[in-house]
N, C-alpha and C positions, 0 to 999 in steps of 0.2 A: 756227422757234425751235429746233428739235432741230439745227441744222445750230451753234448755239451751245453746246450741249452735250459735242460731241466735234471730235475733231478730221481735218481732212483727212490725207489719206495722204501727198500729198505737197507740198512747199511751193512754192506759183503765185508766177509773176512778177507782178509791180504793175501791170502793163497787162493783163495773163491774167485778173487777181481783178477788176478793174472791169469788166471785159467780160462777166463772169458773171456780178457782182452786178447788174449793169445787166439783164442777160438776165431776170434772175430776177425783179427788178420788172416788168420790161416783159407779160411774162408773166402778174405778177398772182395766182400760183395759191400760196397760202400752204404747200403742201405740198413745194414747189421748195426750201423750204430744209433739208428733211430728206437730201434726195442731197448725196453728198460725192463730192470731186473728188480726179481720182489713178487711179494703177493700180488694178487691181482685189485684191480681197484673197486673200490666199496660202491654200492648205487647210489650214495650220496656222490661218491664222486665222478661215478658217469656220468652223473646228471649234470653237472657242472664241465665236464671235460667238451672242448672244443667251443665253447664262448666264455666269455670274462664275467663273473662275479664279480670284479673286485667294487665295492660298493665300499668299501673302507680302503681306505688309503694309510701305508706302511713306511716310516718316513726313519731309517736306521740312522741314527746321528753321531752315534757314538760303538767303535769296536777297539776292545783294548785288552791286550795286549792287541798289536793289527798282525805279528807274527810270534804266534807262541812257544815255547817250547814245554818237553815232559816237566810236571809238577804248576803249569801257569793255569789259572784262573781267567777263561773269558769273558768278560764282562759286555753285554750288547744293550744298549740303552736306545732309546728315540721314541716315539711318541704316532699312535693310531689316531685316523677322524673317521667318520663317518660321513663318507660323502654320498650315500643315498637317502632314501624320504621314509625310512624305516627304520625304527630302531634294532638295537640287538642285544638280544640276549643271550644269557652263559657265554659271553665273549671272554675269549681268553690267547693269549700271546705264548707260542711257542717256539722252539728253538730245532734247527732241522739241518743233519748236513748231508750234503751231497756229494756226489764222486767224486773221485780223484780226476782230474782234467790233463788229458796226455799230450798236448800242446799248446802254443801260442794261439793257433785258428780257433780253439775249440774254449779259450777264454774268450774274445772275439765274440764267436756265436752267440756264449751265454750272455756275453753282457747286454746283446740286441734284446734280450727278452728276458731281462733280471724280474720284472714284475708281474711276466703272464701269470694263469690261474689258470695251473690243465690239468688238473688233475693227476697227476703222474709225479707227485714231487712223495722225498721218504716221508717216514715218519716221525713226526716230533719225537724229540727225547722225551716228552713229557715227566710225570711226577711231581715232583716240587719244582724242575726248573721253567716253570711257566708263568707266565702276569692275568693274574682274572679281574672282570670285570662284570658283574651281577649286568646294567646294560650301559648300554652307547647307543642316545638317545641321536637322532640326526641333526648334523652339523657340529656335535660333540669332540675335544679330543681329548684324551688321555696319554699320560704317561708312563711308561714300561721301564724295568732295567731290569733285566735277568742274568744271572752268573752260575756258568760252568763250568766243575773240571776239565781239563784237556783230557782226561782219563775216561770222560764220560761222551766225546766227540766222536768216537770209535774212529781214529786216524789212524792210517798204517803205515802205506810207505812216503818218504817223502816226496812232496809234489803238491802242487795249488789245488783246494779243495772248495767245492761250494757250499757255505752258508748261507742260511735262511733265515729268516723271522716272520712267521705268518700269525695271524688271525684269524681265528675261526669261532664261529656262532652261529643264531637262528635269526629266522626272522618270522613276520607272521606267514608272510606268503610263503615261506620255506622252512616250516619246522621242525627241520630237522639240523644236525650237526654239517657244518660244512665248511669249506676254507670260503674266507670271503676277502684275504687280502693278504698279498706275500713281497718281500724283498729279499731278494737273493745278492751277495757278493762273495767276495772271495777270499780264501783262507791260507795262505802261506804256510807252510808245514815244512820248517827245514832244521831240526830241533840239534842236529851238529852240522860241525864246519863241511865245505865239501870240497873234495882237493882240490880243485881247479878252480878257483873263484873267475868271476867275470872283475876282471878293473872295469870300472865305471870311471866315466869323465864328466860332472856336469858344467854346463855354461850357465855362468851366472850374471845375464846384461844388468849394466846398468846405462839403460836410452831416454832419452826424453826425448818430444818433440819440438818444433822450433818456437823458442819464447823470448828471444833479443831481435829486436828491429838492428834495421842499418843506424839506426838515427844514432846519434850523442851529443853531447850538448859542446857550446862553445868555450865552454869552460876549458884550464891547462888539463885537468885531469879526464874531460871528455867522458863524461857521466854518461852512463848508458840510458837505454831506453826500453822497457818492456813492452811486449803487445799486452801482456795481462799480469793478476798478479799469480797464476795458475800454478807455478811452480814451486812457491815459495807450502802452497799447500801441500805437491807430490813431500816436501823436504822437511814437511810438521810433523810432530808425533801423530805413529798412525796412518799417514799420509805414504804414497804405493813405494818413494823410493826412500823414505826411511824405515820402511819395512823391509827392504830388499837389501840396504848397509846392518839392518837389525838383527835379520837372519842370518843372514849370509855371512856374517859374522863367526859364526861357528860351526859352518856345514864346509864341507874339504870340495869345495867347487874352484872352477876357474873363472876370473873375473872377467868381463867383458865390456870393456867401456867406449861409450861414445867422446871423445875430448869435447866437443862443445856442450853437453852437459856440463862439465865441468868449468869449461870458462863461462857458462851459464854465471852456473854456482857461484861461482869466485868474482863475477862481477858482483851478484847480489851482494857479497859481504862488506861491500863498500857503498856511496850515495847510487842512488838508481833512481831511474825514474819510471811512472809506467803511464800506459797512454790510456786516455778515457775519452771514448770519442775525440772531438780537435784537441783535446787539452790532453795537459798531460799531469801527474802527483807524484808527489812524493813519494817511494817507496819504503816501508818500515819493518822490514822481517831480514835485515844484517845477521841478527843475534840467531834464527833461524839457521842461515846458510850455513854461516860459522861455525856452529855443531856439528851440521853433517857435514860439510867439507872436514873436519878435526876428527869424528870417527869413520869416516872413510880411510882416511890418510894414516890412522892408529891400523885399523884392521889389515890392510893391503902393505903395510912393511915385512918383508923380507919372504911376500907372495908372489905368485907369475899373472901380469895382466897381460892383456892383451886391448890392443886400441884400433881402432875402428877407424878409418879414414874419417875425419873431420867431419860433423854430421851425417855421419854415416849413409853415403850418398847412395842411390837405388841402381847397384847394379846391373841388374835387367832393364831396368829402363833405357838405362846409359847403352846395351848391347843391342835393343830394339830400338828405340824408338831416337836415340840422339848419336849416334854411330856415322848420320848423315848430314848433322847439322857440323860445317867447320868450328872448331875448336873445343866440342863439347868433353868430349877425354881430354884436354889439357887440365881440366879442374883437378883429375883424380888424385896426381900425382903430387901437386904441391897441397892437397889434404891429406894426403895420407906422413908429408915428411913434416907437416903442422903438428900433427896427430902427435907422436911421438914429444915433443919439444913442449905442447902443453902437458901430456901428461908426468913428464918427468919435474916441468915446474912446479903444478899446482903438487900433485902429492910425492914427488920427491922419489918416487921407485921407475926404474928404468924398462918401459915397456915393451913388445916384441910388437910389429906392425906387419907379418911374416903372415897373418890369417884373415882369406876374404869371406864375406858372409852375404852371400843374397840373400833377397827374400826367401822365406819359407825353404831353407835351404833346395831350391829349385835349381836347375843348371841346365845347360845346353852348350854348344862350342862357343858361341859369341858368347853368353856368359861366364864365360870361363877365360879367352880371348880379355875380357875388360878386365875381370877380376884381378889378373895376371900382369897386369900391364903396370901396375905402377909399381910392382917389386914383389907384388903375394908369392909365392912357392905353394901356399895350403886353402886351399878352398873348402867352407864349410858345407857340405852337401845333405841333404837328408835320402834315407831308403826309399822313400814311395818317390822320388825322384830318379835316381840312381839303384832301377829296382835287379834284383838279382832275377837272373835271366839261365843259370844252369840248372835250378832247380837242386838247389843245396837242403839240406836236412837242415840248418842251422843255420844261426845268423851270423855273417861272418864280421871279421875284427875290421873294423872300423878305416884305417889307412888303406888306402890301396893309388898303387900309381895310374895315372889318367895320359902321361906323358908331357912330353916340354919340359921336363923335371919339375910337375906339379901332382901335389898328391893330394885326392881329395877324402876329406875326412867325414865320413857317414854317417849325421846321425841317424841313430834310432827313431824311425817314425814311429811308432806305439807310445813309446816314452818319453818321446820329445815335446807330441799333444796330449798329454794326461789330462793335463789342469788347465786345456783351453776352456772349458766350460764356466757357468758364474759359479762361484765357489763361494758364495756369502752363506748360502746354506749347509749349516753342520751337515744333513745328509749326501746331499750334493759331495762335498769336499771326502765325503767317510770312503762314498764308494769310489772317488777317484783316487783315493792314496792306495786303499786293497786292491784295484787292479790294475795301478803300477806296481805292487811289491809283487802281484801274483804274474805280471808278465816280465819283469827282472827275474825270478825267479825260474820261469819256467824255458826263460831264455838259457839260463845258467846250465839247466839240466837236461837241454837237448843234445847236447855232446859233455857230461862231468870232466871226462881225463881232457879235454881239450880247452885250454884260458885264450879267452879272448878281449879286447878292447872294447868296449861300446861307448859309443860316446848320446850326450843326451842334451840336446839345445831345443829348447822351451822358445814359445812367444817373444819376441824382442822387449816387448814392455807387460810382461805378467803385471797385476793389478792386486793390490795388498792381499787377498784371498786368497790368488790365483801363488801368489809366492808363502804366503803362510802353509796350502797345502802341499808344495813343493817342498815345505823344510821338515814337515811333519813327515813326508815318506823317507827324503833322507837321513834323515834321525833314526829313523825305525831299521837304516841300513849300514847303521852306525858297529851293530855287534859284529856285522862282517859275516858272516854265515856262509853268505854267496856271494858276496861281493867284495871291493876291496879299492879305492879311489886310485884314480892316476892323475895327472897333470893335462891338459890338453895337449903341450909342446910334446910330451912323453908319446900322448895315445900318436899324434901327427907321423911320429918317428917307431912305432910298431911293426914288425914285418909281417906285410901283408900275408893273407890270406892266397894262395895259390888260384884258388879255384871262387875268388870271387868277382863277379864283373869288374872291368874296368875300364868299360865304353861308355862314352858321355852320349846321354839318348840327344837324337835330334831336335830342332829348333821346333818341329810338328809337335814334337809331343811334349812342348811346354804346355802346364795346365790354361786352361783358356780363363777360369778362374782369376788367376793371379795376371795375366796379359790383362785384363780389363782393368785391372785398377792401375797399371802402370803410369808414368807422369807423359802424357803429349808429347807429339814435338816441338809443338806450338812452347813447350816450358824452355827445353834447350834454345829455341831462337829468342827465346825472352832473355834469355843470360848471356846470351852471345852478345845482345843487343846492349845489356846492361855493361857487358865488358867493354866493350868497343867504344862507348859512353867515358869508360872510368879510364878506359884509357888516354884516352881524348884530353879528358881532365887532369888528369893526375901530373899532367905535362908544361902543367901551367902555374903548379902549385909549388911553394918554398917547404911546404912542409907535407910530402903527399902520403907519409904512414897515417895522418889522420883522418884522410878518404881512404886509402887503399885498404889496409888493414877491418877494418868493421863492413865496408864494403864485399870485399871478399870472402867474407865468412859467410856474408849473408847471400852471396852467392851460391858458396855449399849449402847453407840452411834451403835454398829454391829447388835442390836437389836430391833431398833426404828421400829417404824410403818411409820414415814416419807419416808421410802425406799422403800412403795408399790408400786407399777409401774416402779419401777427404778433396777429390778436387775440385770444388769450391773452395778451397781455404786454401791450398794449393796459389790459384791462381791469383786470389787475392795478395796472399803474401807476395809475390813476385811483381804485381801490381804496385804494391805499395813499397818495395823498394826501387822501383825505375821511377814510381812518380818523386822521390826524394831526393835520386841522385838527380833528376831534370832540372827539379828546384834549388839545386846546389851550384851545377854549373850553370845557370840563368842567375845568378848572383854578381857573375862577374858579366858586364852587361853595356851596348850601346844605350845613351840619353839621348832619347827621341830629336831628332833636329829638324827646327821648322824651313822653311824655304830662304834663301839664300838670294841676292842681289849685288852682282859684281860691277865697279866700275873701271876703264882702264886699259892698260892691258897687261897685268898683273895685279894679283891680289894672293889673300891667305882666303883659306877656310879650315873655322876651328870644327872638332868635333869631339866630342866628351864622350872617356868611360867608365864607369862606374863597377870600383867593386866592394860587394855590400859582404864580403867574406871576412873572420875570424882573421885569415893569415893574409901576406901580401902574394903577388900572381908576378908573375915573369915568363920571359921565353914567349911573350904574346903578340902578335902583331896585325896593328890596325891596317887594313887596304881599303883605299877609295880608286874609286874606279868611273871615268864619265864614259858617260851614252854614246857621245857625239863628240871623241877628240878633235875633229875640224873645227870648233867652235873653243873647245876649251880641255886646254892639257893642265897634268897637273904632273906637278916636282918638279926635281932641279934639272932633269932628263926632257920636261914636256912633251910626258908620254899619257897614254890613254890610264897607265896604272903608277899608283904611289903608294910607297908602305913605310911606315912607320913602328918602332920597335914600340913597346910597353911594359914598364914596372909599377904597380901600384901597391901602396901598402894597405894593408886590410881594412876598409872602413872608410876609403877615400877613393876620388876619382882625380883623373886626372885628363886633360884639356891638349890635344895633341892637332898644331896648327899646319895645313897642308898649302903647300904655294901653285900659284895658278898664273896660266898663261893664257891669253884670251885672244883669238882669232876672229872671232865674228861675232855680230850681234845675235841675242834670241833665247830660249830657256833651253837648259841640257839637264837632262835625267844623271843625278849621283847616286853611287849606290856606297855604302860604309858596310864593311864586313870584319869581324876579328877572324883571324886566323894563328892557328898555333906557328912554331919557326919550322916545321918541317913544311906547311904550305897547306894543312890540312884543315878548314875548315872547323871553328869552334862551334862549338855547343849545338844546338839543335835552330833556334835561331836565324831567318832567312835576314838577309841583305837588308840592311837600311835604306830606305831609296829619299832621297829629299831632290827639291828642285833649285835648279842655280839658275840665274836672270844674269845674262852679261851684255855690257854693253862697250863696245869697241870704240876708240878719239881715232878719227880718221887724219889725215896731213891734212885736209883742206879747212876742217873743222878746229884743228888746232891753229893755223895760221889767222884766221878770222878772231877767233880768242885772241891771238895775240896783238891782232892790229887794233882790237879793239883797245885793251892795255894798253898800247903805246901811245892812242890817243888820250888817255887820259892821262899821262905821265907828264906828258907835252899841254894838256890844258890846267896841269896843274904848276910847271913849270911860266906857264904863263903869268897866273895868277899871282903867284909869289915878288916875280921881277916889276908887275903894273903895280904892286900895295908898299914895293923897298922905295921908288922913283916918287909913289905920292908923298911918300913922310918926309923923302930927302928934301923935296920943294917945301916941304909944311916948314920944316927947321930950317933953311934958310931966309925965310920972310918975318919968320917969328909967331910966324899963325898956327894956329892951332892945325891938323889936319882937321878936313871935313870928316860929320859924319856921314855914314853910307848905309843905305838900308840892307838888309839883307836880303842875301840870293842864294834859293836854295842851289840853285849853278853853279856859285861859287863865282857870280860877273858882279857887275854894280851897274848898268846900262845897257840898252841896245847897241850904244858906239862906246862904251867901255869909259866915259868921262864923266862930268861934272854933270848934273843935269840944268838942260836948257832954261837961261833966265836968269842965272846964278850972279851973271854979271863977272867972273873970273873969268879970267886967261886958261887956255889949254893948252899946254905945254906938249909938246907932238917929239 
């Protein structure tokens, strides 16, 4: 294995190298491949062998062709510094290759230690093909590009080889010649086709994470609402997912879509809104979406997508962690038959929803169990998950049945993490596209007569770099040499390999890694809780697609896989749509009532409710309820409970009068509560409690009232007949009637006549 990691000293002919690698098997002693072959090493390079020189640093940026063949031109470019406190002189850049590398482990090895300095590496091609530099003062850097024939590589048989580019010079404390900085990568040598090509599948996601709140406006069109304006930048020139429609464009990949990306998108291309702190703005990048939603939809006609259950919800999670909360797997199934119905709307090609995708393609039975359950048959699995276990010489084809009639589809771990690293740097990027071409390649040619499937699923969200250097390698596998693209629906449907595993490792040996970033369960009872909410609600509404529908999405958005590593923002989001739907259903709402004072033994009591919603509410019913029915029933039953139905239309309340039967005097505790018509208790909302004062007309109490009335009927009856008999006498004498002073009594005397003295007759 160490003989993979550097390089020989000097470069063996093609009958030379077999003669030794034969030797070396024959042998048998795994330690044979740590000697390298060549002259033996100079005292300048003992002297350096077994600690690190490298005091310049080797930074290769550029390798082109990345896989040559007889008659090309290599061109290596990228640029040297000086990162010690010494300058250097007679500094010069050369060009160096290394063995032929007889497997996938043994790319691996080297790549751990592409930049030691041990001494033990060949010998430059030198002559002309080399970059000089009089000196490299420190902290200096310089530019290189050197070109050479293929003719001049000394390559022999086909098979990944190592390339170099080092640096060597003096310095004062070491004046002499020496290597003082190297970068090693890898060289592709497959200069004809080879029978048996490998079909390659790659997956090409397109995922975003969650950027549409629950909210929308009250408008008919119900204008959406962003958390940020974050996406509209993924969707600018430049930006990670129009790099990924830009590439992808013209690389023979399979498309991989999340649908709320897309209904992302597709809202954007219409009014939106986005939230900034309480407020919320206007959103203006329409013209934006518009584009890539139109080359999305150009590129993917008459392609095979594949769509992702509706935000692409976390599998694993859903099999650990929410498996025990009730209704948590109900979400999957109507996201995944969402999935489908958007993606055929927005861009019009008829998707297949036949493929699950956990994270990091990891699996176990319960992950496979959930994956399966809302209709998958193909589970995307990766190899360091699904590792092979008989000790196969080769990497085998990709489909293999797992049972249940579910077939899980492998990818390639080597090729799958290529280009997880940052890839903004030309060098960076150079070495990771040469050792995907050099482990494609070396994959091809551990069994030539035998073609196999590989399939290659990359990062969910590769980041403009990360996808730039993924189309660079595929381009480069464009001539077909060793490889040859298939469809993913194709590779799913390959006949398995015999003799590859086809046991799904245990729930122990899920990585512990990927378990930690999983969502709580505390997430699932937040959804359950939110459902339980909407449904409550939705019950009461004349129009409930305008809660239900953005609601539930944003229910899958609380479930995405996009939110591993993020659980703060995780829980925030989920926050922030249960504190919305509260404030939705608290809209339709009891008006606070103050205390109440009954006379009688019957009355009403009004009680008002208010709903402050867009639409009107129905199917809703008011119940009051007293404390103390001995004292005071209410309805036409005069029972301890009375209910009343309710319709309101949106923006109005409405005044709903209960009748009352009154038993005794004293205050009784009311309580006012809405309730949906099935009996269930609305909103969150406790019982309105107000206080009622009654006060009960007893028989004795009311007899007393009335004698008193009678008495005055009868002194009023009096009055009338004593004031008709004075006038009658007035008009028959001819005298005027007397005047009478007044009484507030309504008398004109203590003896009801004339007063004393008057000298008149009293007529009796």
């Amino acid at each position: 294995m160490a003989e993979a990691a550097h390089f020989r000293e000097k470069a063996l002919s093609p009958a030379r190298r077999r003669f030794r690698r034969a030797a070396s098997l024959l042998a048998g002693l795994p330690l044979m491949a740590a000697f390298f072959y060549g002259p033996a090493a100079t005292p300048a390079q003992a002297a350096v062998s077994g600690k690190s020189l490298s005091g310049v640093a080797v930074n290769l940026d550029e390798l082109t062709p990345s896989a040559p063949v007889k008659g090309d031109t290599v061109t290596v470019s990228g640029t040297v510094t000086n990162k010690g406190k010494e300058a250097v002189t007679g500094a010069h850049v050369g060009v160096r290759v290394g063995p032929r590398l007889l497997g996938r482990s043994y790319i691996d090895d080297a790549a751990k230690h592409s930049s030691d300095v041990t001494g033990n590496d060949p010998l430059e091609i030198g002559g002309k093909y080399t970059a000089s530099f009089a000196k490299l003062p420190p902290g200096i850097s310089e530019n290189f590009s050197i070109s050479v024939p293929v003719s001049k590589l000394g390559l022999g048989e086909d098979g990944v080889y190592q390339l170099a580019v080092s640096v060597s010079g003096q310095t004062p404390t070491a004046p002499y010649e020496q290597m003082l900085g190297i970068q090693r990568t890898f060289l592709p040598w497959q200069p004809t086709d080879v029978s048996e090509k490998s079909r390659l599948t790659t997956l090409w996601p397109l995922i975003s994470g969650a950027h549409l709140t629950a909210e929308t406006g009250s408008d008919a069109q119900q204008t959406p609402v962003f958390e940020n304006d974050d996406l509209a930048q993924e969707l600018a020139p430049g930006g990670r997912l129009e790099q990924m429609v830009s590439l992808g464009s013209s690389l023979p990949v399979t498309w991989v879509v999340d649908p709320d990306l897309l209904a992302s998108v597709d809202a954007m291309t219409r009014n939106y809104r986005i939230k900034v702190g309480d407020t919320e703005i206007a959103g203006k990048n329409q013209a934006v979406a518009k584009k890539w939603l139109s080359e999305l939809e150009n590129t993917v006609q008459g392609k095979k997508i594949v769509a992702l259950p509706f935000a692409d919800p976390d599998l694993a999670s859903l099999a650990h962690r929410g498996k025990n909360v009730p209704g948590a797997l109900s979400h999957l199934q109507p996201a995944t038959e969402i999935a489908a119905t958007t993606v055929q709307t927005i861009l019009h090609v008829r998707p297949t929803t036949d493929f699950a995708w956990p994270a990091d393609g990891a699996i176990d039975p319960s992950i496979v169990d959930v994956a399966t359950s809302a209709g998958a048959h193909n589970v995307i699995a990766r190899s360091d998950s699904l590792q092979e276990a008989t000790g196969l010489p080769y990497t085998p084809t990709a489909a293999r049945p797992i049972g249940g009639g579910t077939t899980a589809v492998v990818a390639d771990a080597r090729l799958s993490t290529a280009f997880q690293g940052n890839m903004t740097k030309a060098g960076t990027s150079t070495l990771a596209v040469q050792n995907f071409l050099a482990q494609s390649l070396a994959l091809t040619l551990q069994d030539p007569a035998k073609q196999r499937s590989i399939v290659i699923a990359p990062q969910r969200m590769p980041s403009a770099s990360q996808a730039q250097s993924m189309a660079t390698a595929l381009r480069t596998l464009d001539a077909q040499r060793w490889t040859q693209p298939l469809g993913l629906g194709a590779a799913s449907k390959t006949k398995a390999d015999n003799n590859a595993t086809t046991k799904v490792p245990s729930g122990s040996a899920y990585p512990r890694s990927l378990r930690r970033q999983e969502l709580p369960t505390q997430a699932f009872q937040d959804v359950r809780s939110m459902q339980t909410t909407l449904d409550n609600f939705k019950n009461v509404l004349t129009q409930p697609d305008r809660v239900v529908t953005p609601f539930g999405n944003a229910m899958n958005r609380a479930l995405s896989t996009s939110w591993r590593g993020d659980a703060k923002g995780a829980k925030s989001y989920r926050s922030g749509v249960q504190k919305y739907l509260l404030s939705l259903t608290n809209r339709v709402q009891l008006v606070q009532k103050s205390d109440v004072t009954l006379s009688g033994r019957s009355a009403t009591i009004p009680v008002t409710v208010q709903n402050k919603l867009v639409q009107p509410v129905e199917h809703l019913v008011l119940r009051l309820r007293s404390a103390q029915p001995n004292r005071l029933q209410l309805g036409d039953h005069e029972a301890a409970i009375a209910e009343q139905p309710l319709k309101i239309a949106g923006g109005h309340s409405q005044t709903v009068k209960f009748t009352t039967s009154i038993s005794a005097n004293g205050p009784v505790q009311v309580f006012a509560q809405l309730y949906t018509e099935d009996g269930t208790p609305y909103g969150t909302a406790k019982a309105m409690p107000f206080r009622v004062t009654v006060s009960e007309m007893t028989p004795t109490v009311m007899l007393v009232i009335a004698g008193g009335v009678l008495l005055l009927v009868l002194a009023g009856i009096r009055m009338y007949t004593h004031r008709k008999r004075t006038v009658a006498r007035a008009s028959a004498s001819g005298d005027e009637p007397p005047e009478q002073p007044s009484d507030p009594d309504g008398d004109t005397g203590a003896g009801g006549g004339n007063p004393p003295g008057s000298g008149e007759k009293v007529d009796r």
